[in-house]
N, C-alpha and C positions, 0 to 999 in steps of 0.2 A: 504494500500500500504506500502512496507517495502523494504528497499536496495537492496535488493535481485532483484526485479523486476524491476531495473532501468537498460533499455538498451542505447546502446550508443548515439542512437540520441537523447533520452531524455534527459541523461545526457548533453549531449552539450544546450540543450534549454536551463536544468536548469542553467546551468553557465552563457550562455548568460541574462540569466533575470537577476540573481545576479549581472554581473557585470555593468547591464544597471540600475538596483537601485542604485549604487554604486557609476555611472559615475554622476547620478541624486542629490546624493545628495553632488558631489564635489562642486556646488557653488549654493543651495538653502537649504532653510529651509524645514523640514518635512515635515512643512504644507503648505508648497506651492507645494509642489509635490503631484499628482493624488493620490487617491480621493478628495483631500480636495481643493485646490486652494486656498489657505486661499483667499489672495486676488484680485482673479478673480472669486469669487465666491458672489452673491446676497444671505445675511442673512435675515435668519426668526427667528427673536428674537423679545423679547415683545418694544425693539424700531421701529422695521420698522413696528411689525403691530400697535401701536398709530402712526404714521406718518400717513401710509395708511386712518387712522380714516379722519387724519386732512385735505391729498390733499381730498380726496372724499366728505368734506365740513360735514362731520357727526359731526366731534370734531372741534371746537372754543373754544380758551380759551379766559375768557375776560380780557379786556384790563387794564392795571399798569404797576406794574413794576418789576426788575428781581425774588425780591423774591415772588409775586403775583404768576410769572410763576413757577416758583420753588415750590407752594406749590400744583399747578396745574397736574405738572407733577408729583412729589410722588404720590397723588390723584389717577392716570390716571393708574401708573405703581405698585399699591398697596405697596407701600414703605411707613411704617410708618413711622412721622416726629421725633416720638420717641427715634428712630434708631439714632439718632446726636452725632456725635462725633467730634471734630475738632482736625486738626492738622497744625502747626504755622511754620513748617520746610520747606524750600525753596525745595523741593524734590517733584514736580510734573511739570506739563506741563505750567502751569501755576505761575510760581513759582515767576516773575517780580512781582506780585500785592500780592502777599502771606507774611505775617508777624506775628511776636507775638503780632501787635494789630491788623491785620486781617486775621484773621488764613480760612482756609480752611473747610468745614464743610463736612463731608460724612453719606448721608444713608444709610440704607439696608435693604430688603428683602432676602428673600430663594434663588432668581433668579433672582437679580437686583442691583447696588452701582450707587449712583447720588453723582456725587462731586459738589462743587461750593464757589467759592469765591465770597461776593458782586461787582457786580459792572465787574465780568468777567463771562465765558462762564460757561456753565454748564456740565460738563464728566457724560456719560453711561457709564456702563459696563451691558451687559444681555447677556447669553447664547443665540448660537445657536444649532442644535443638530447635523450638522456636524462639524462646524467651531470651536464648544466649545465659551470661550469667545471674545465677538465681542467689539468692541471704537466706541465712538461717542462724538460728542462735537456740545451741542446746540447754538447757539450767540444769546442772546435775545436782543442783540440792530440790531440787522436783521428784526426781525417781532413779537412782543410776543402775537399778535394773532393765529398768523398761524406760530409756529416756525419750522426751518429746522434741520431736524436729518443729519449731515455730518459725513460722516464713516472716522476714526481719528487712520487709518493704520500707523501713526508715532510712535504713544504708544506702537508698538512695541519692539523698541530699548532699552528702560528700561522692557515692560512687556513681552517680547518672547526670557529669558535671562535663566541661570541656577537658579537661585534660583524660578523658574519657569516651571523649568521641558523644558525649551527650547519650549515652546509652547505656544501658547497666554493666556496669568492668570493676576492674582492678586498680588499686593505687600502689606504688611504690614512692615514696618521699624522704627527701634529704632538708631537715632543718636544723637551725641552731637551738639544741635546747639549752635552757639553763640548768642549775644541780639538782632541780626537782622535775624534770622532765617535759618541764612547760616550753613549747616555743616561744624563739623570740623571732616573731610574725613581720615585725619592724626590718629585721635581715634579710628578709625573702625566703624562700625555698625554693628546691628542685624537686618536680616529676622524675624520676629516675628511670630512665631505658637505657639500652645498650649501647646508645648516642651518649651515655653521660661519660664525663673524663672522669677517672676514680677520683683527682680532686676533689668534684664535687658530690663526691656520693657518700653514704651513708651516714648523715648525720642524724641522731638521734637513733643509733642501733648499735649493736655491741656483732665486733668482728675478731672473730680468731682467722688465722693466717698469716702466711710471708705473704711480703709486696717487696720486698728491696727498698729502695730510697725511695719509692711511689709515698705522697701523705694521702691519706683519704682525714673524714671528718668525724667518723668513729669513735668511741670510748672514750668521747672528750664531751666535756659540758661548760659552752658559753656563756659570757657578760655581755651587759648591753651595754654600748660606745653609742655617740655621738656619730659614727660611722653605721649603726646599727648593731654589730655584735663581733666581737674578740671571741678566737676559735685556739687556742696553744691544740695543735694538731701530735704533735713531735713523742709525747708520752703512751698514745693509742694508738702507736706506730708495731705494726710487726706481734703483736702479743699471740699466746701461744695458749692463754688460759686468761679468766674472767671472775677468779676467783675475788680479786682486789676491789670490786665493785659489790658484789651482791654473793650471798650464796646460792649454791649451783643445787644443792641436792635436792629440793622440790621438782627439780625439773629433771626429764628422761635423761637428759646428756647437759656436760657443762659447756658447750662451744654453739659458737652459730659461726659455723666457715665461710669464708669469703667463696668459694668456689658456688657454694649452695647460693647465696646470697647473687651471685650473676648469674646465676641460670635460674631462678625467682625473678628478676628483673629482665630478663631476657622474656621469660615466659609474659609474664606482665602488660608489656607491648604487644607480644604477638596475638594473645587471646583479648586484647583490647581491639586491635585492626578487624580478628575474627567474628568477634562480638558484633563490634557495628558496623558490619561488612554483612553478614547474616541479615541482622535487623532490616537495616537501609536495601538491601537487594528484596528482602522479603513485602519489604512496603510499594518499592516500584513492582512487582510484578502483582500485587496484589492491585494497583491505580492500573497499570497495564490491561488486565483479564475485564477491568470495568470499563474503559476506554473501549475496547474490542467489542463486548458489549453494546455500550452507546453506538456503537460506530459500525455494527454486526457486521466487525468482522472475526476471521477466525483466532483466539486467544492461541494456538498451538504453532503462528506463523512464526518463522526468524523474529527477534524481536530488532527493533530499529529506534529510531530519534533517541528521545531522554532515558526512555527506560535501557537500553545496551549503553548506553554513555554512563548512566548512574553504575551497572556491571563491570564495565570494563576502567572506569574509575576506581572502586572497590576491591577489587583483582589487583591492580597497582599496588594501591595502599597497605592490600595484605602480601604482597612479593615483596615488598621493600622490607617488612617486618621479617619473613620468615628467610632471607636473605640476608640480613642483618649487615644490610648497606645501611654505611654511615661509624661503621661496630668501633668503636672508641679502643686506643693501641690500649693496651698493656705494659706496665710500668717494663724498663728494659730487663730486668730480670726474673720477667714473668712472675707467676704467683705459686702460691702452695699452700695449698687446702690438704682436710682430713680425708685421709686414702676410705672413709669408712663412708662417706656423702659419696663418694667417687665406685665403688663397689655396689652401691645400690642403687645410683643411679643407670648403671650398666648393664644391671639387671637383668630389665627389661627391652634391652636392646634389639633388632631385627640387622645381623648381618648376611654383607653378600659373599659369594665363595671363597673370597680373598680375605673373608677378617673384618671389612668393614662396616662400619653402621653411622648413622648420625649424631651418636650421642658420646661417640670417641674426643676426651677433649686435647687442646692444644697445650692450653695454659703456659705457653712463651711467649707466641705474641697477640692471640689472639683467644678464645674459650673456646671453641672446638675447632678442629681439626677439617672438617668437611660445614661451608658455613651455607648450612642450609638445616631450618629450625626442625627438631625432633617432635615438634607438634603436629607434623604432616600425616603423621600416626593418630592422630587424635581424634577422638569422638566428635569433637568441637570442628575440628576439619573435617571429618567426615561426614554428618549433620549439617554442612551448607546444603542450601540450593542447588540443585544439581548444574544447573546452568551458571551460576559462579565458580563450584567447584572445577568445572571440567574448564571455564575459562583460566582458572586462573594455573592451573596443572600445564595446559595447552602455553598459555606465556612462560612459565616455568620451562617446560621442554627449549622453546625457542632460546630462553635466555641459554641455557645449559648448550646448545649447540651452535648457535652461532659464530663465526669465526670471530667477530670481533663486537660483543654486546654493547647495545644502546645505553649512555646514562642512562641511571646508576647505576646500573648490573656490571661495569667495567672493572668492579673492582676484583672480578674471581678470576684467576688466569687458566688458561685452560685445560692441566691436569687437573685443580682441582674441580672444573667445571666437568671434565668426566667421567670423574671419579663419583658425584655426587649423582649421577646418571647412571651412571651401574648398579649405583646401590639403591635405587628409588627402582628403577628396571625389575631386579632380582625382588624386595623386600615388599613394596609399597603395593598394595590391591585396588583395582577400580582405575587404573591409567588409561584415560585417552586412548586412541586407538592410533594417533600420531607417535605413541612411547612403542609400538612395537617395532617401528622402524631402526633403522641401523643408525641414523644420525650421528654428530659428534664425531 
């Protein structure tokens, strides 16, 4: 269909539909407008089916106490305890009981983040495959036999913000706190992606690991200046344990490593692009199917104008993520993390005949080895739109075998660019029909 063939009462649907999307979203959020309902909508995510486990008496967890349940639920939601990282900065939901001597602890998984304070509730985050990311908050002084998954649609108001793509995601941030874990807001902050320089990352979190002469903003608590805020970085340099701050034994492990902490961040971004990549393609094709409608014509045609433009924009936005163009060097003598975050992250690897996988990291000068993101495995990746998905696999191919890739894609040279095609070739399910080719 093309301009030419739009008569006037067509023309008039269309505008009418346009200006009823329009009037729709003068006082609601994208996703709370059809298809999605964010929050009139019942999620299918890996917390409502362990819940489901639990009313229908299949799942009992036994009986202690909070961190008992806490080691119960990573268990249950395949979240290794590994994954630990803490952050001591008053900046969550929970931020009354949060401190530099009881900092806040977070997991992760490919398709999962469990937060938890001692002694308070415990935060989900898991995808759903309309909704993208869904809240939750467990109370274990409720039941920690039989706990309750309560859907914690407040999260919104920091997580459904711009540095979010204005759609329900994930935060990583680096601020100045003071010695009681308060920001000082006056100094600004950083969103932290795999764009940040380690300078400016982790302030207001506790890091174990080498960096070499690298400073980050870690294990250090600011004053406020007339500049904003004084950071002595030089003391939370390089530490190997965190005992000097807080006691460790409430918690599963005493370390939150720097390696865990950039692949959290790395993750961050990329299920943020996915998120609102999902959403925003799911709302154009939903305006799409009623356009076609108005206009009777066939919804099942090629798509064309805004709605393949909105596609093929979002396809970008999530290649740049999962490609980790832009990916900030590493201090010159690389890093060094706990071999124990590194073994369970590995885990679950998918190699090809030679050894390799995506989740092999580098950590000299860059955090993995092959720089194309191990989310491609992901429910959350696999859960798009099919017609984004295959878009954005199909660009992916392209980048991967081109002799010489368009900005930004310029930065993979071309071993590593075939190497990352072997092993997507061999490992990865549901490829295009372009990936059976010999390419490359």
């Amino acid at each position: 269909m093309n301009a030419r063939r739009l008569q006037p009462r067509p023309l008039l649907a269309f505008l009418l539909l346009g200006l009823g999307t329009w009037w729709a979203r003068a006082d609601q959020e994208d996703f709370e407008l059809p298809p999605i309902r964010y929050s009139k909508t019942a999620p299918n995510d890996a917390a409502t089916r362990v819940e489901k486990r639990i009313k229908s008496g299949e799942l009992k967890f036994a009986p202690g106490d909070d961190k008992t349940l806490l080691l119960a639920l990573l268990k249950e939601l395949k979240v290794p305890v590994e994954s630990q990282i803490m952050v001591f900065s008053k900046t969550s939901k929970q931020r009354s009981i949060i401190s530099p001597t009881r900092p806040r602890v977070i997991y992760f998984s490919d398709d999962c983040y469990v937060g938890w304070v001692p002694g308070g509730a415990m935060e989900l985050t898991t995808f759903d495959p309309v909704l993208g990311a869904t809240f939750y908050l467990v109370d274990p002084h409720d039941e920690l036999e039989r706990p309750k998954f309560t859907r914690a649609d407040d999260c919104l108001s920091c997580h459904a913000r711009s540095s979010t793509g204005n759609v329900p995601g994930l935060l990583a941030r680096s601020v100045f706190p003071d010695e009681r874990g308060e920001p000082i807001f006056s100094a600004g902050s950083t969103f932290i992606t795999h764009e940040t320089p380690i300078s400016e990352r982790w302030g207001g979190w506790y890091v174990t690991g080498q960096h070499g002469t690298a400073r980050h903003r870690g294990n250090a608590f600011a004053t406020q200046s007339k500049e904003g805020a004084d950071l002595d970085v030089e003391p939370g340099a390089n530490l190997s344990k965190l005992d000097a701050f807080f006691d460790p034994k409430p918690y599963p492990l005493p370390q939150s490593d720097i390696v865990a902490l950039m692949v959290f961040e790395h993750q961050v971004g990329a299920h943020n692009a996915l998120c609102e990549a999902n959403l925003q393609t799911r709302l154009a094709l939903y305006r799409w199917k009623g356009l076609c409608e108005a206009l009777k014509e066939d919804p099942q045609q090629p798509l064309y104008g805004s709605t393949l433009s909105v596609v093929n924009h979002y396809a970008e936005k999530v290649l740049k993520q999962l490609l980790f163009v832009g990916e900030a060097a590493l201090p010159d003598s690389g890093i060094q993390g706990a071999a124990s975050f590194q073994r369970a992250f590995a885990a679950s690897k998918k190699a090809d005949g030679k050894g390799r996988s995506l989740r092999d990291f580098d950590l000299k000068t860059r955090l993995f080895r092959h720089r194309c993101s191990h989310l491609l495995y992901s429910r959350t990746f696999d859960d798009l739109p099919p017609v984004l998905r295959e878009t954005i696999l199909t660009r992916l191919w392209k980048v991967l075998t081109d002799e010489k890739p368009a900005a930004p894609f310029d930065h993979l040279p071309l071993p590593e660019r075939r190497a990352i095609r072997e092993i997507l070739q061999a490992t990865k399910e549901g490829l295009p029909g372009i990936w059976k080719t010999k390419g490359g």
